[in-house]
Every structure is written in structure tokens, then in C-alpha cells.
N, C-alpha and C positions, 0 to 999 in steps of 0.2 A: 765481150762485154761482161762485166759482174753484174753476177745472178742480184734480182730484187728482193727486197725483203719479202719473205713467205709467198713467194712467186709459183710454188709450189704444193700450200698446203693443202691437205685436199679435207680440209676438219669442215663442218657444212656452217654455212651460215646461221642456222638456228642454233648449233651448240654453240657458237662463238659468243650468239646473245646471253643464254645459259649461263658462262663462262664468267660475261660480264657482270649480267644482275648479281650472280655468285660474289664476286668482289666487291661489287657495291655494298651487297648486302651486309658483307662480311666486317664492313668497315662502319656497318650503322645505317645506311642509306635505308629511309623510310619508304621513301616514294623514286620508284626510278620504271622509268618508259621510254621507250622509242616513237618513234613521230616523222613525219614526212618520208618515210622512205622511196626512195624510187632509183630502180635496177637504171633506167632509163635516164634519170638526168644525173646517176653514179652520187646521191647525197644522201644522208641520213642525219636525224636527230638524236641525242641520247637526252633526258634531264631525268633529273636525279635533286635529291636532297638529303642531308647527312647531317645527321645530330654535332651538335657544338660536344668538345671534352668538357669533362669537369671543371678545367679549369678555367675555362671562357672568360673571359670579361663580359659584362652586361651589352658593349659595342658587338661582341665575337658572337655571343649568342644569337640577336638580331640580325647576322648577317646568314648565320646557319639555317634561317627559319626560311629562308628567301630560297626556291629550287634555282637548281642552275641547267642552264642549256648551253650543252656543245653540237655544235654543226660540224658535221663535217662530207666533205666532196673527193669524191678519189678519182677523179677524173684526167688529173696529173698522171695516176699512177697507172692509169688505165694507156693513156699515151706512153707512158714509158715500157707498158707489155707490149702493145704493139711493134714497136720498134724492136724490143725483147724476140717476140715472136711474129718474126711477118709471115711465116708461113703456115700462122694458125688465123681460123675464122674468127669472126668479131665474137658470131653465137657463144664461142667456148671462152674470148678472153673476157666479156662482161663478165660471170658468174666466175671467172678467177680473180677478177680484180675485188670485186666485191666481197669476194672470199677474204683475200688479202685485207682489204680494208677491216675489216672486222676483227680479225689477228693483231694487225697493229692497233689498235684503237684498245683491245684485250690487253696490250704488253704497255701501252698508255698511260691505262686509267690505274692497273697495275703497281705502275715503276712511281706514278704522279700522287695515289692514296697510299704508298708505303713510308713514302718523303715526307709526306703529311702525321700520320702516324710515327714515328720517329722520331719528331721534332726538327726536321730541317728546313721545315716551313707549316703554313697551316693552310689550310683548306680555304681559306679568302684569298691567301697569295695565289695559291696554285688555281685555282678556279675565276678568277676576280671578274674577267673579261665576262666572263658565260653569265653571273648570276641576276636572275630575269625581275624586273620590276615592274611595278605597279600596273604600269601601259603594254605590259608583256615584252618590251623588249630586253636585251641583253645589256647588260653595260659596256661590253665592246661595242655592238652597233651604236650607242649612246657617242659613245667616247670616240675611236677610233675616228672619225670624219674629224671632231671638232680637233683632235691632233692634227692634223694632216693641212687642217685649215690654218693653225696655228704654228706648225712648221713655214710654211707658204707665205709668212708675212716678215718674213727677208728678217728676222731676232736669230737663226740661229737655231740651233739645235736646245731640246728643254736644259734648263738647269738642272746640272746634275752638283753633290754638292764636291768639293775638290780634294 
């Protein structure tokens, strides 16, 4: 079986947060925090908020001011160690996976704010789903159901243009 992404790194979960704010930061992020964590049910929160460029539109700025939140569950990936290593205890593959989780979520936010910086998209594209409104929720929790409903009603897949 091929080895998992960073199935092995042994960097601690506290530097990896480190690692992260460091990137955040690096890229303008005013306000960035972790939230819900729990080894136990293998999820974590990051939000964060990151100044609009200079050259914003009055729209782009507005949407910069809004923090955004990413969830995320490595629970998948925690099933995929096991099977990886069935002759290791659970004790040692939780605190690996989570480890892992943290790495990739580090190569992430990373690969996803250097795209942004760049110009091959902007921080609203790349984030859009996450960014938290007024009632605190996310626009994917917003949105993502009423797709899904809207799939469901026998139209066909969205318009896309041709």
C-alpha cells in the first residue's frame, strides 16, 4: 500500500499551528484562531481574516472585512491509518493522524494563500464557501444544502455557460 501523506511526520501539533498563524500572518491575516478542537471526535476549526489588496473593488473589500471559517475532520484519514497500520494501537494512530491533519491543512492554506497572492485567484474565490455571516454561519452551510435541493428537482445539473 502507498505510504499517506505525512503518515509519518513526527513535527508536534503545536508547531504545525505555529507554522500556520506564521502564514496567515504573513499574508495580512489580522485575526486568526483555532476553535472546536477535539482529538476525540478528530475536527478542528481555523478562522482567520485577511486584509483586501490595494486594489479591491469597494464589493472585494467588504467581503475581506467578513472572517472566514474552515472545518475541518480527519477522520477519513484516521480510517485510512488504520488500515495503513493494523498492528499499531488506536493510542498512537489518533495523535498521528492529527498530526497529519495539521501538515496537510499547513501545505493547504500554504499552496491556497500563494494562488491568492499571485493573482490566480483571490481570496473570495478561494475561501468563498468558509466566509461566516451575520447569523455566524458559513456560506457553504448556507449554500451547499439549498444546491443539493436544487440538484434534486429533476433541471439537471447548474448552468454552466457553454
Amino acid at each position: 500500500m502507498a505510504r499517506l501523506p505525512y503518515e509519518d511526520t513526527m513535527t508536534s501539533k503545536s508547531r504545525s499551528i505555529q507554522q500556520i498563524v506564521d502564514v496567515l500572518e504573513k499574508y495580512g491575516a489580522d485575526m486568526v484562531g483555532f476553535q472546536n478542537m477535539s482529538l476525540e471526535a478528530c475536527t478542528f476549526e481555523l478562522v482567520f481574516r485577511c486584509p483586501p489588496p490595494p486594489h479591491a473593488t469597494p464589493d472585494e473589500r467588504a467581503m475581506h472585512m467578513l472572517p472566514v471559517r474552515l472545518s475541518f475532520c480527519y477522520a477519513e484519514y484516521l480510517s485510512l491509518l488504520r488500515k495503513a497500520k493494523p498492528n499499531t494501537k488506536e493510542e498512537a494512530l489518533r495523535p498521528k493522524a492529527e498530526r497529519a491533519a495539521y501538515r496537510a491543512v499547513l501545505a493547504y492554506l500554504k499552496t491556497t494563500l500563494e494562488q491568492c497572492y499571485l493573482g490566480f485567484t483571490t481570496l473570495p474565490q478561494a475561501f468563498l464557501a468558509g466566509f461566516v455571516g451575520p447569523d455566524g454561519r458559513t456560506l457553504g452551510e448556507t449554500a451547499v444544502p439549498r444546491l443539493v435541493e436544487f440538484a434534486g428537482q429533476g433541471e439537471g445539473a447548474l448552468a454552466l455557460p457553454e
